[in-house]
C-alpha positions as CSV (number, residue, x, y, z in Angstrom):
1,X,64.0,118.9,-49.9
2,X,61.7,116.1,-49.7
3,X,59.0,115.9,-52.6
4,X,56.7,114.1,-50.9
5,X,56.8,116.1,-47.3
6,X,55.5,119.7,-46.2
7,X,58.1,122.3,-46.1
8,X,56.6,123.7,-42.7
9,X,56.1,120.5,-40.6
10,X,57.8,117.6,-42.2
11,X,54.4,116.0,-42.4
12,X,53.3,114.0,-45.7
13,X,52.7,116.5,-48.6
14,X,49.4,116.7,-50.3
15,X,49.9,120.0,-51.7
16,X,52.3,122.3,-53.8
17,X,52.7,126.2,-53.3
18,X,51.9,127.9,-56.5
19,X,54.4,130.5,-56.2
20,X,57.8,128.7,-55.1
21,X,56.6,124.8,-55.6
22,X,57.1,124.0,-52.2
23,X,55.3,120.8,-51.0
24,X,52.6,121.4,-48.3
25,X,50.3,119.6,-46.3
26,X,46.8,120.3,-46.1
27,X,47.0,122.1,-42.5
28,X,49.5,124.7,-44.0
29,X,48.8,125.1,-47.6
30,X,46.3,128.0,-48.2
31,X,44.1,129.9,-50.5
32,X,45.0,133.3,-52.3
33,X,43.9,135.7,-55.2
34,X,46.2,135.8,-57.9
35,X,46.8,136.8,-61.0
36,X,47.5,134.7,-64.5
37,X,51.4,133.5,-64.6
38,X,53.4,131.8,-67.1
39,X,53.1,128.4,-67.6
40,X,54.6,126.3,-64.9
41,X,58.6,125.4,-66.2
42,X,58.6,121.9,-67.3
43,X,55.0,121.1,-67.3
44,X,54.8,120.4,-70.5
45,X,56.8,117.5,-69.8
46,X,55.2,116.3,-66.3
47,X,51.6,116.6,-68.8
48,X,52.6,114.4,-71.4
49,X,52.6,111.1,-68.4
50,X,51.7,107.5,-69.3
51,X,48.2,107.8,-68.4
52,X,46.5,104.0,-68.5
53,X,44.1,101.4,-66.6
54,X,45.7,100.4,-63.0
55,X,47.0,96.4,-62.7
56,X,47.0,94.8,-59.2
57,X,50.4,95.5,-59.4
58,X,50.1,98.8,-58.5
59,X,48.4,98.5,-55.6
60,X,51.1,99.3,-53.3
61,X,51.5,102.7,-55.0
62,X,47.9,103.6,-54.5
63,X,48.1,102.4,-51.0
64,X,50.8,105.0,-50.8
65,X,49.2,107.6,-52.3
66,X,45.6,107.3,-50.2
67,X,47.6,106.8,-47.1
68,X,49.2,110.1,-47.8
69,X,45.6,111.8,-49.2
70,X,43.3,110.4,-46.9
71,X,45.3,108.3,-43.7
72,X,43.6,105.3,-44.8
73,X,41.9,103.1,-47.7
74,X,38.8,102.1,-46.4
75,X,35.6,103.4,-44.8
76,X,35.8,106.3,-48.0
77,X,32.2,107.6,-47.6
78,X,30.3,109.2,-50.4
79,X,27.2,109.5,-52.1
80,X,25.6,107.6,-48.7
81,X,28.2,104.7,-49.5
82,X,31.6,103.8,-48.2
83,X,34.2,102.3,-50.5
84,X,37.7,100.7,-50.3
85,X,39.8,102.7,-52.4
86,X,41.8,99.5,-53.3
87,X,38.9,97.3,-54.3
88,X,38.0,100.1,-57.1
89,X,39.0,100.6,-60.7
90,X,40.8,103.3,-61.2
91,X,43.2,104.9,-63.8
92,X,46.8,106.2,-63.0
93,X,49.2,108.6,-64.8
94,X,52.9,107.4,-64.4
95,X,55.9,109.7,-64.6
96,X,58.9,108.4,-65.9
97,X,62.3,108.3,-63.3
98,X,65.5,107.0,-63.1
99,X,64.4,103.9,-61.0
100,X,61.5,103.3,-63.9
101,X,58.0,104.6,-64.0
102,X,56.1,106.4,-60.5
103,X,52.2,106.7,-59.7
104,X,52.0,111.0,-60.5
105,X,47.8,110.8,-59.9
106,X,45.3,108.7,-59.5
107,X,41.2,108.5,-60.5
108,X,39.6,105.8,-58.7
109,X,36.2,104.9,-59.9
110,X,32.5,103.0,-59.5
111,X,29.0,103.2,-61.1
112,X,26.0,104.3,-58.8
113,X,23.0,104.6,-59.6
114,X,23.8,104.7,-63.7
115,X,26.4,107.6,-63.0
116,X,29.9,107.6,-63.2
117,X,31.4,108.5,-59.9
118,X,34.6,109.5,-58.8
119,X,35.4,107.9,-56.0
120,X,39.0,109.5,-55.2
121,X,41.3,112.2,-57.8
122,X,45.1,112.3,-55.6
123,X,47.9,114.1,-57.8
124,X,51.0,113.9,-55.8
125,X,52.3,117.3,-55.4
126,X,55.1,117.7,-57.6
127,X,52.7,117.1,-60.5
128,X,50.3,119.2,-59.5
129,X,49.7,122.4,-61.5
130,X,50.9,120.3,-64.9
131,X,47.5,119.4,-65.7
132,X,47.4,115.8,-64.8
133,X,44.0,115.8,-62.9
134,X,42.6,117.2,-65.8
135,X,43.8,114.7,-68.1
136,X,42.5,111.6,-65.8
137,X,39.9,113.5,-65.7
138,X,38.9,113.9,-68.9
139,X,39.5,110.0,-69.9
140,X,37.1,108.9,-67.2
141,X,34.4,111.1,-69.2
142,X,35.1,109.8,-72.6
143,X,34.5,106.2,-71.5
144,X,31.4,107.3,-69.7
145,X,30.1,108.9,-73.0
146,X,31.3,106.3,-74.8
147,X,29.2,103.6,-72.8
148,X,25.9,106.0,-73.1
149,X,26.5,107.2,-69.4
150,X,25.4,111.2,-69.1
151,X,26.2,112.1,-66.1
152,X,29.3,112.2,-63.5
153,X,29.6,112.9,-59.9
154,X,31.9,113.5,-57.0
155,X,31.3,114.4,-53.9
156,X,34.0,117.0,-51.8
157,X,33.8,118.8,-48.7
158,X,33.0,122.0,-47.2
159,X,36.6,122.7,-46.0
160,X,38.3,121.8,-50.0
161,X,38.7,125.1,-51.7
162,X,41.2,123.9,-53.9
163,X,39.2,120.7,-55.2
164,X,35.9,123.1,-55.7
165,X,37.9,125.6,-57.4
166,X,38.8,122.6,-60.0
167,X,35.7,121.1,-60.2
168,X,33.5,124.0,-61.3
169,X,36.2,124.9,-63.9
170,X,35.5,121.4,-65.3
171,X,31.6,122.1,-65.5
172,X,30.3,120.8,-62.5
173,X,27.6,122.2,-60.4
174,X,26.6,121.6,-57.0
175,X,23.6,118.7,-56.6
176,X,23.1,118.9,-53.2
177,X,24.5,119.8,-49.8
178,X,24.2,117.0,-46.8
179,X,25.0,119.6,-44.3
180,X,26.7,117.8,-41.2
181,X,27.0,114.5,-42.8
182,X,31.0,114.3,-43.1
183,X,31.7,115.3,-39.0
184,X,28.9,112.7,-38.5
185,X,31.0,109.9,-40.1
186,X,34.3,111.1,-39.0
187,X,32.8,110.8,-35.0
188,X,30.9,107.1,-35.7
189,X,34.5,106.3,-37.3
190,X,36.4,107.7,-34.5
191,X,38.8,109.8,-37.3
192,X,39.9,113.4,-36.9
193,X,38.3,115.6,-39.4
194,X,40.7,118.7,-39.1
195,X,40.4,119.6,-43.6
196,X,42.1,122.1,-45.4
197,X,43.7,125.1,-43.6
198,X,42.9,123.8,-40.6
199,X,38.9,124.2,-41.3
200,X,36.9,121.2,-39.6
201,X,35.6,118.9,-42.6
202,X,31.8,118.8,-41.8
203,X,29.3,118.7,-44.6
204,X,29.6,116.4,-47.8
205,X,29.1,118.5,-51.3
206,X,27.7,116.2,-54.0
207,X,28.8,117.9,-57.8
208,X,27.6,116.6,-60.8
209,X,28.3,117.3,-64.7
210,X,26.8,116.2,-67.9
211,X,28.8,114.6,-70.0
């Protein structure tokens, strides 16, 4: 089976089913109750990455890995801005494999306003669930401490259970809603904004925590 495709479509993979680890894209993964489980097997392993700064020369592997998130690398709208995920400063946690050493995540990154913001957070589904976001995550907010920045954002949408779910178990709230204002950049933009589970991305959630 591919890693990197959905097990129901063939389609890229953005995903992973809790239960059985099977890649999924976003129009066929879903949202359940469950219970607590055992610790994924092998995650301790996938969560002790090489997690530092990105170099131009991994460029092509983020390419890659917004392509697969987001069908593109431009035109990335939030917080009333749009960014080019490429032209950003990120940080990247790299798996070691027999060819050498593979993007696992990304967090791509600018300042607005005197706020850290997270401009993208993509773990490639066969990390998922190992605690890699969290760990990007949680570098980005020591350096924003450690620069006298208080505050981090994000913004999601209305269709992203999953990213919601992770974010308010990292201590973010919600700042505002712009009801609307995602569907009205996907339509000027002429992109499709079919989101998770098949749920029509429409309005832009803004999140914030203080660091």
């Amino acid at each position: 089976m591919d890693p990197d495709s959905c097990i129901v479509c063939g389609a890229t993979a953005t995903h992973r089913d809790a239960h059985t680890g099977a890649p999924l894209c976003a129009l066929h993964a879903r949202i359940e109750v469950v219970g607590p489980r055992p610790p994924r097997r092998g995650s301790s392993a996938l969560a002790q990455l090489a997690i530092r700064d990105l170099t131009p020369d991994d460029q092509p592997a983020v390419r890659t890995i917004a392509l697969a998130f987001w069908g593109k690398t431009e035109n990335m709208l939030t917080y009333g801005q749009t960014y080019d995920l490429l032209a950003q400063p990120g940080i990247g946690a790299f798996a070691a494999t027999p060819g050498g050493k593979e993007l696992a995540g990304v967090l791509l990154w600018a300042l607005h306003e005197g706020r850290g913001l997270v401009v993208d957070l993509s773990i490639w589904p066969r990390y998922q669930g190992s605690g890699v976001a969290s760990q990007l995550l949680a570098l980005f907010e020591e350096r924003l401490h450690s620069q006298g920045i208080a505050e981090i954002i994000l913004t999601t949408t209305n269709d992203n259970l999953p990213a919601l779910a992770f974010y308010f178990a990292h201590g973010f709230v919600i700042e505002r809603v712009l009801p609307g204002e995602i569907a009205r950049h996907h339509a000027a933009s002429g992109e499709e904004n079919t989101g998770f589970a098949g749920v029509k991305a429409r309005d832009e959630i803004q999140l914030v925590k203080r660091l």
